[in-house]
C-alpha positions in Angstrom: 0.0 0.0 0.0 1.6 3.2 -1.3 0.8 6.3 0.8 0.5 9.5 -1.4 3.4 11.6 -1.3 5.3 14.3 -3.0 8.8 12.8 -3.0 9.5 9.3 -4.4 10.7 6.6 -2.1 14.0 6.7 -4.1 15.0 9.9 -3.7 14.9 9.2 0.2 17.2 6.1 -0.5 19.1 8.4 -3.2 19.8 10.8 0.0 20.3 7.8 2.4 23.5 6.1 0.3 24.7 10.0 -0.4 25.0 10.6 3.5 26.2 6.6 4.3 28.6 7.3 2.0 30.2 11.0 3.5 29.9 9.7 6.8 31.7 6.5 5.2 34.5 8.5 4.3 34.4 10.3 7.1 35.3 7.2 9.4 38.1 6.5 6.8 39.8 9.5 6.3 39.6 11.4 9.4 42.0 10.2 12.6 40.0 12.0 15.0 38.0 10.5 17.3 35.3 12.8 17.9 35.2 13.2 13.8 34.6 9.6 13.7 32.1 9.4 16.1 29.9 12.2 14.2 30.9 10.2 10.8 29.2 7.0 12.3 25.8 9.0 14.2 26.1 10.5 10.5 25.6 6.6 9.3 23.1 5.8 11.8 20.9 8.5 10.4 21.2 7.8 7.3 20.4 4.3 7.8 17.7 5.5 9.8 16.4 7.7 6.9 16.1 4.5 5.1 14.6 2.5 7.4 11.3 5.2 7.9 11.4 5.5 3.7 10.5 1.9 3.4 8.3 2.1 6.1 6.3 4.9 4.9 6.5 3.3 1.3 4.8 -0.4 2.7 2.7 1.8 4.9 3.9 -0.1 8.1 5.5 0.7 11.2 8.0 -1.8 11.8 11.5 0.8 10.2 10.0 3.5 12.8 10.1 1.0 15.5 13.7 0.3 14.7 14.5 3.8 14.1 13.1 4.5 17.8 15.8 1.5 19.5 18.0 2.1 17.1 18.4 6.2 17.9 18.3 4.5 22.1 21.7 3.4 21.2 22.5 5.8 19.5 22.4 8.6 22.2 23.5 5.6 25.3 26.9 5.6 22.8 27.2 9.4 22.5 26.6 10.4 25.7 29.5 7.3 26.7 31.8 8.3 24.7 31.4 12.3 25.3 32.3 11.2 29.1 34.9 9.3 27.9 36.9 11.5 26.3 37.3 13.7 29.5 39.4 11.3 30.8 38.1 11.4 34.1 38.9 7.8 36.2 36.4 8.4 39.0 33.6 8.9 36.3 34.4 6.0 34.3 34.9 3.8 36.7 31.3 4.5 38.6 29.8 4.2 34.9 31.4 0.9 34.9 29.7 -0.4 38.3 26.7 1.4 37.6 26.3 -0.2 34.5 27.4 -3.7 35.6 25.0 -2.9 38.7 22.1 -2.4 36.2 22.7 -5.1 33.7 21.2 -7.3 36.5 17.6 -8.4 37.0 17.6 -8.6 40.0 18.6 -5.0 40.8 17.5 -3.1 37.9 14.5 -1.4 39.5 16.7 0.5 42.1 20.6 0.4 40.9 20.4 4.1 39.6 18.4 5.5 42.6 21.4 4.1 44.5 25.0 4.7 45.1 27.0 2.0 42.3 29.0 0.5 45.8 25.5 -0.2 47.0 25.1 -2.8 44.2 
């Protein structure tokens, strides 16, 4: 089922490869980190772009679903990596133990209400 729209499904693809491919390069070409990491969010989106295309070309939801986990990640990884590049021991290691603290069922419910040694 084809929704009526102005733009063509394959010039959102067309778009898609085009920024895949920059942030492609990007990743290759560039030897700084924090370049790299907006060449791959670059890639993400792009690949997200696709994924909501096809969607709204088979009028179904499943691509914005993905989009939605996939864009989770996306931010968890930024937000990671922006705190790692400070450098800062104390902070990584109580991401570590909070992490590891919450990556259990059993505590899950109350690990980030709580100090990481309580866990």
């Amino acid at each position: 089922m084809n929704l009526p729209s102005t733009v063509p499904t394959e010039a959102y693809l067309v778009l898609s490869a085009i920024l895949f491919g920059i942030g492609a390069m990007g990743v290759m070409l560039r030897k700084s980190a924090l370049t790299m990491f907006m060449s791959v969010e670059l890639m993400l989106n792009a690949v997200n772009l696709s994924f909501v295309a096809f969607a709204r070309h088979f009028g179904r939801l499943d691509g914005q679903i993905i989009v939605f986990f996939v864009m989770a990640v996306a931010t968890g990884s930024s937000c990671v990596s922006s705190i790692g590049f400070r450098g800062d021991p104390a902070i990584l290691r109580f991401m570590s133990q909070t992490l590891a603290c919450c990556l259990t069922l059993s505590q899950a419910s109350w690990c980030w209400w709580s100090p990481a040694s309580a866990c």
